[in-house]
Chimera marker file (.cmm) of the C-alpha trace (Angstrom):
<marker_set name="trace">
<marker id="1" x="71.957" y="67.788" z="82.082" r="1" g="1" b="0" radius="0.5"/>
<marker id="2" x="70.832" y="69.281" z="85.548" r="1" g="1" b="0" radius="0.5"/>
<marker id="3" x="67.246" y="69.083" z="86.154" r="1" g="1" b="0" radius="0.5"/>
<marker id="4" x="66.610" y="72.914" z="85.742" r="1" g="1" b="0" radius="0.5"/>
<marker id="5" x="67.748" y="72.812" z="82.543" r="1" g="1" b="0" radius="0.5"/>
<marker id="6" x="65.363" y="69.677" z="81.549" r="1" g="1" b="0" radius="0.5"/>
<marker id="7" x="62.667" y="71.869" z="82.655" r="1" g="1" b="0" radius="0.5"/>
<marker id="8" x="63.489" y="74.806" z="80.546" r="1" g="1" b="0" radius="0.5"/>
<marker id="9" x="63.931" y="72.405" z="77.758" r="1" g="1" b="0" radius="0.5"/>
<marker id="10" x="60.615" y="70.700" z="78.452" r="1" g="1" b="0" radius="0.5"/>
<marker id="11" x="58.763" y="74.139" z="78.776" r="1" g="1" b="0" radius="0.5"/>
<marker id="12" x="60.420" y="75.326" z="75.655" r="1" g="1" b="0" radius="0.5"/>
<marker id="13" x="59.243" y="72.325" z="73.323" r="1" g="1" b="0" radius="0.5"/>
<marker id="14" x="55.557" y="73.853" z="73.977" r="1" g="1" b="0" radius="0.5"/>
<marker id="15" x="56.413" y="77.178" z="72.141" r="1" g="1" b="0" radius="0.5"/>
<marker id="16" x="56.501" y="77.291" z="68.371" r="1" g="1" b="0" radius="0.5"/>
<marker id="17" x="59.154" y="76.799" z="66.739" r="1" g="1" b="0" radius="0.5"/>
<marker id="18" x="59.699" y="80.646" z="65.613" r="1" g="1" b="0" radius="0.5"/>
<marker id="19" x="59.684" y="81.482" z="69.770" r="1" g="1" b="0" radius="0.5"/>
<marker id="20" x="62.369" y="78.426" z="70.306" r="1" g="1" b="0" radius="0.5"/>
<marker id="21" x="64.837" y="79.766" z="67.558" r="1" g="1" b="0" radius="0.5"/>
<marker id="22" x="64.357" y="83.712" z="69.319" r="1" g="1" b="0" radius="0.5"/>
<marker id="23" x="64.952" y="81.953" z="72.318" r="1" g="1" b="0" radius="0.5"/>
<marker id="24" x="67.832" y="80.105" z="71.607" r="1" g="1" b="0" radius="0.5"/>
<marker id="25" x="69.337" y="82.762" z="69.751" r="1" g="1" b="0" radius="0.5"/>
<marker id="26" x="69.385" y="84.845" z="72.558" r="1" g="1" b="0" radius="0.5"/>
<marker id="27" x="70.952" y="81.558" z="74.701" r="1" g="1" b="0" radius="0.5"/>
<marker id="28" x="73.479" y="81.415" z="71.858" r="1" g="1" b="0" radius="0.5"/>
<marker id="29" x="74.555" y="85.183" z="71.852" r="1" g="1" b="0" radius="0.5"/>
<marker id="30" x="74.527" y="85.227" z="75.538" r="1" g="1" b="0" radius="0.5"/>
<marker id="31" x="76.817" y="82.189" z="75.872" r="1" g="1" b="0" radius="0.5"/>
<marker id="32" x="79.191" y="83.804" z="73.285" r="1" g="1" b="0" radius="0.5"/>
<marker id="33" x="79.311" y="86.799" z="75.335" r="1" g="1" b="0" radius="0.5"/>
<marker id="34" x="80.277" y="84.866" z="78.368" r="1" g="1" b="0" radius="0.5"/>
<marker id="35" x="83.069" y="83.220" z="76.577" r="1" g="1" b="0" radius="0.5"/>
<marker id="36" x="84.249" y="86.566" z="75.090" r="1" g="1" b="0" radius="0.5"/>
<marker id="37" x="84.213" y="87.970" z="78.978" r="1" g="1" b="0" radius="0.5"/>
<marker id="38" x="85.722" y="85.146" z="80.319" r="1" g="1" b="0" radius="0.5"/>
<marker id="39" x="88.448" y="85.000" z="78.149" r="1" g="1" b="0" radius="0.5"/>
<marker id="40" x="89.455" y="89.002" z="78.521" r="1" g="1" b="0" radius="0.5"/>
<marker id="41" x="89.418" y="88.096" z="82.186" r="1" g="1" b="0" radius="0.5"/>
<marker id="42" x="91.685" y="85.398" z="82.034" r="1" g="1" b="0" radius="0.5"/>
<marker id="43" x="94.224" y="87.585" z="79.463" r="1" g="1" b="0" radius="0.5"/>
<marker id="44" x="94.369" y="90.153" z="81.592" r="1" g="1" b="0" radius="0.5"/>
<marker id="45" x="97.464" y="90.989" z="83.191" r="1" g="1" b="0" radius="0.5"/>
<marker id="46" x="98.821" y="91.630" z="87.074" r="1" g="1" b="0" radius="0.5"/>
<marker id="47" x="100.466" y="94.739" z="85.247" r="1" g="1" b="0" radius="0.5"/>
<marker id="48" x="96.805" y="95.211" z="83.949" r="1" g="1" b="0" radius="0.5"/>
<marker id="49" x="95.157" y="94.853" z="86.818" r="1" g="1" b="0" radius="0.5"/>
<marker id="50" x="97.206" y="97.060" z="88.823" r="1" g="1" b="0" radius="0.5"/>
<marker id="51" x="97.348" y="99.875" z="86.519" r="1" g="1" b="0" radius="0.5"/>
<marker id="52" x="93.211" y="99.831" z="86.214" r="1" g="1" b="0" radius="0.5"/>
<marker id="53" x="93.289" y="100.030" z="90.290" r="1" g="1" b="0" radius="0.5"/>
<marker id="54" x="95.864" y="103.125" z="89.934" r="1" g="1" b="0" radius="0.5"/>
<marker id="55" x="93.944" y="104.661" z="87.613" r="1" g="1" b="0" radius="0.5"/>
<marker id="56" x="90.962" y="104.209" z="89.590" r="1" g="1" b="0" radius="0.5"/>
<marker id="57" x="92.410" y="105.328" z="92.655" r="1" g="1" b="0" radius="0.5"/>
<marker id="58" x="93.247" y="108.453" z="90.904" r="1" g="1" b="0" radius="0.5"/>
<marker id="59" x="89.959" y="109.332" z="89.715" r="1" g="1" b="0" radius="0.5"/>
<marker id="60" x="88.805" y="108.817" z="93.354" r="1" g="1" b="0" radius="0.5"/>
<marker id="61" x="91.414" y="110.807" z="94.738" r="1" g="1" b="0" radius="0.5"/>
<marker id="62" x="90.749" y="114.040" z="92.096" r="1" g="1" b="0" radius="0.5"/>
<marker id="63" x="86.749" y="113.637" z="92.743" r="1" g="1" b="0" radius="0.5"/>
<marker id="64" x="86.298" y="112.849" z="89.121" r="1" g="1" b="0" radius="0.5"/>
<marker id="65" x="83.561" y="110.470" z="90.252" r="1" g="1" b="0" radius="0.5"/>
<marker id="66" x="79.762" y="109.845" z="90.129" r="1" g="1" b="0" radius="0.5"/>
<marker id="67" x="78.556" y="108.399" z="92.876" r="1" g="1" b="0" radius="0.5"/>
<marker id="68" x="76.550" y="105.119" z="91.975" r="1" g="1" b="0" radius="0.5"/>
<marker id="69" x="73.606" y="106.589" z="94.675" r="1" g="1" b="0" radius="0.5"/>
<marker id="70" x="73.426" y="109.284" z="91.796" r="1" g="1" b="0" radius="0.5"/>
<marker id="71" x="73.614" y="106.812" z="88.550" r="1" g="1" b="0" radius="0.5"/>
<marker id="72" x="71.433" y="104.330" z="89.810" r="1" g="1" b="0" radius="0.5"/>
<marker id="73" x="69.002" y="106.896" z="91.620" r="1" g="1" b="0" radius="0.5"/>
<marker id="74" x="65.222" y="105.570" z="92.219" r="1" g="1" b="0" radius="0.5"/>
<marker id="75" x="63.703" y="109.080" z="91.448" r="1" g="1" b="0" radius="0.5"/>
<marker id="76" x="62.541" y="109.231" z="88.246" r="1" g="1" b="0" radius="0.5"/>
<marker id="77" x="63.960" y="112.354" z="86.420" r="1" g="1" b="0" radius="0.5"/>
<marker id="78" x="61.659" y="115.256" z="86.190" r="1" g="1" b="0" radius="0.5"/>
<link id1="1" id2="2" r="1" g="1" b="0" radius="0.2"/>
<link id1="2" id2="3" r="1" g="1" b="0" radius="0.2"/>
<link id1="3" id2="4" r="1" g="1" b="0" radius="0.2"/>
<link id1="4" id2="5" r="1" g="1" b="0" radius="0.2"/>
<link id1="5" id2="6" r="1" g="1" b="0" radius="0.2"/>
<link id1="6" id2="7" r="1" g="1" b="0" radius="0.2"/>
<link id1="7" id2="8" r="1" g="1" b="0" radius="0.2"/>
<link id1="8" id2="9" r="1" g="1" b="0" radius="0.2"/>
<link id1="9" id2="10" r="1" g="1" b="0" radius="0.2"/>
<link id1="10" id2="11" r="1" g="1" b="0" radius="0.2"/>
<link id1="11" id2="12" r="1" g="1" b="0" radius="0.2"/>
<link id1="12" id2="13" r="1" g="1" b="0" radius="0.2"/>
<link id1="13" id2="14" r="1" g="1" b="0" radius="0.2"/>
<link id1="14" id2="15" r="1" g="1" b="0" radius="0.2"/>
<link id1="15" id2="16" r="1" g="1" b="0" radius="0.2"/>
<link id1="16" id2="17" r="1" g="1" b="0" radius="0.2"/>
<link id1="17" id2="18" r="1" g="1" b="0" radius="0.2"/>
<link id1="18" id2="19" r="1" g="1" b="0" radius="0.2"/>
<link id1="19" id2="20" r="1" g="1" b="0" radius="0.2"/>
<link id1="20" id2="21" r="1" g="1" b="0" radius="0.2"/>
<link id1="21" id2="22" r="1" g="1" b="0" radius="0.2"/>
<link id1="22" id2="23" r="1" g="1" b="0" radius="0.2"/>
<link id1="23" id2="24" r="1" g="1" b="0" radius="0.2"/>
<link id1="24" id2="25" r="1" g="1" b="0" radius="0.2"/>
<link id1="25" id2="26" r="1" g="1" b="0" radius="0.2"/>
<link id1="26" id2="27" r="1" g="1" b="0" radius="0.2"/>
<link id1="27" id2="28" r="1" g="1" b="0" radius="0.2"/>
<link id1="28" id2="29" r="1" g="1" b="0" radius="0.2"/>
<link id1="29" id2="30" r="1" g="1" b="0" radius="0.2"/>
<link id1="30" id2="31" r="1" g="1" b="0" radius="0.2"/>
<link id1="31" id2="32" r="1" g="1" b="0" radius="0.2"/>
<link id1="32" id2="33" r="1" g="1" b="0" radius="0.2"/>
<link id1="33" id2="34" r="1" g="1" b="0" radius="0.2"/>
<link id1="34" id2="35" r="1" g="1" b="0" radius="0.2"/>
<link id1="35" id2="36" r="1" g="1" b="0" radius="0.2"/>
<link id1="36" id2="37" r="1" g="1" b="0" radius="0.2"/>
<link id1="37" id2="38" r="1" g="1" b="0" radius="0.2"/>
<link id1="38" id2="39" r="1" g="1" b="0" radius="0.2"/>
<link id1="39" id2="40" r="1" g="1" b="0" radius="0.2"/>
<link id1="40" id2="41" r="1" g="1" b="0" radius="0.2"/>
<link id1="41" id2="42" r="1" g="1" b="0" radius="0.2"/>
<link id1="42" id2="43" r="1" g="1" b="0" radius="0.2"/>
<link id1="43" id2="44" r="1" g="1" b="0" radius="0.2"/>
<link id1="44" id2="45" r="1" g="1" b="0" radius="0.2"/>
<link id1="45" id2="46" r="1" g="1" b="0" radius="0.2"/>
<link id1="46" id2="47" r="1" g="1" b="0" radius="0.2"/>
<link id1="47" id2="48" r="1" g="1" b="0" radius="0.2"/>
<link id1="48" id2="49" r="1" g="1" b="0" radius="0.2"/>
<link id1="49" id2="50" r="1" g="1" b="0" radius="0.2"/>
<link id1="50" id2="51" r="1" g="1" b="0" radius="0.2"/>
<link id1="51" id2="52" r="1" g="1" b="0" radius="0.2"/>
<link id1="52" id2="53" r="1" g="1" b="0" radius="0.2"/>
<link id1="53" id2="54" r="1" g="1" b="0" radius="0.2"/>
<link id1="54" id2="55" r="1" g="1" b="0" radius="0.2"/>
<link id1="55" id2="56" r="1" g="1" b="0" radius="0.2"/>
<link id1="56" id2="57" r="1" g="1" b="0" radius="0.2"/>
<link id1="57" id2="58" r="1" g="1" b="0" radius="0.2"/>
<link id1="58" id2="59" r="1" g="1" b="0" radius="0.2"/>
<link id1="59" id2="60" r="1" g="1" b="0" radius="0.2"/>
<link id1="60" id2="61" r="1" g="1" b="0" radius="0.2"/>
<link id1="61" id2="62" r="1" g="1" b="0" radius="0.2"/>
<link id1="62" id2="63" r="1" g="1" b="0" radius="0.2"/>
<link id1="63" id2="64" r="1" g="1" b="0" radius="0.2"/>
<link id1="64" id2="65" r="1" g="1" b="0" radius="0.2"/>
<link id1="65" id2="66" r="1" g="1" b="0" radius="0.2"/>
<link id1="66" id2="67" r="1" g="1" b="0" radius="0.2"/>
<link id1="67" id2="68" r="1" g="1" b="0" radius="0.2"/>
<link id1="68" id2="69" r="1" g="1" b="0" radius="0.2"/>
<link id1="69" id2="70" r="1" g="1" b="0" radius="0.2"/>
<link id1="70" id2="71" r="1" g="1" b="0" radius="0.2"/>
<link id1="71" id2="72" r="1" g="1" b="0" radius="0.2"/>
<link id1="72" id2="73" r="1" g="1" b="0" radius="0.2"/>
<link id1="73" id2="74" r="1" g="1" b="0" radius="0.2"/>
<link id1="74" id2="75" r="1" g="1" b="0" radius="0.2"/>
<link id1="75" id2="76" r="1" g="1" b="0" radius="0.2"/>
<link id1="76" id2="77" r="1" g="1" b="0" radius="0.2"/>
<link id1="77" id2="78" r="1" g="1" b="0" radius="0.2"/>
</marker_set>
């Protein structure tokens, strides 16, 4: 166990116990999620791959974009 993670571990003895089980649910569904990720990653395809790039490419090409500037924008909307 690395040292970081002894420290977490340490720190999270303290709480009581309903704050460990929220917390370690939240470990547990992230870790699933990670797995689930991971494993569509390593499934995927060359074919796969290559047809996602296409398809982006196209939607580049046709302007059928939003530019992240725009999603992500730091003005709040009015």
């Amino acid at each position: 166990m690395t040292k970081l993670l002894e420290q977490v571990i340490a720190q999270l003895k303290a709480l009581p116990d309903d704050e460990q089980d929220a917390i370690a649910a939240r470990f547990l569904a992230e870790m699933e999620d990670e797995q689930r990720w991971k494993a569509q990653f390593e499934s995927t395809t060359d074919g796969q791959w290559d047809r996602m790039a296409e398809m982006v490419q196209q939607e580049i090409a046709s302007g059928d974009i939003t530019p992240l500037a725009e999603v992500f924008s730091s003005q709040p909307e009015s």
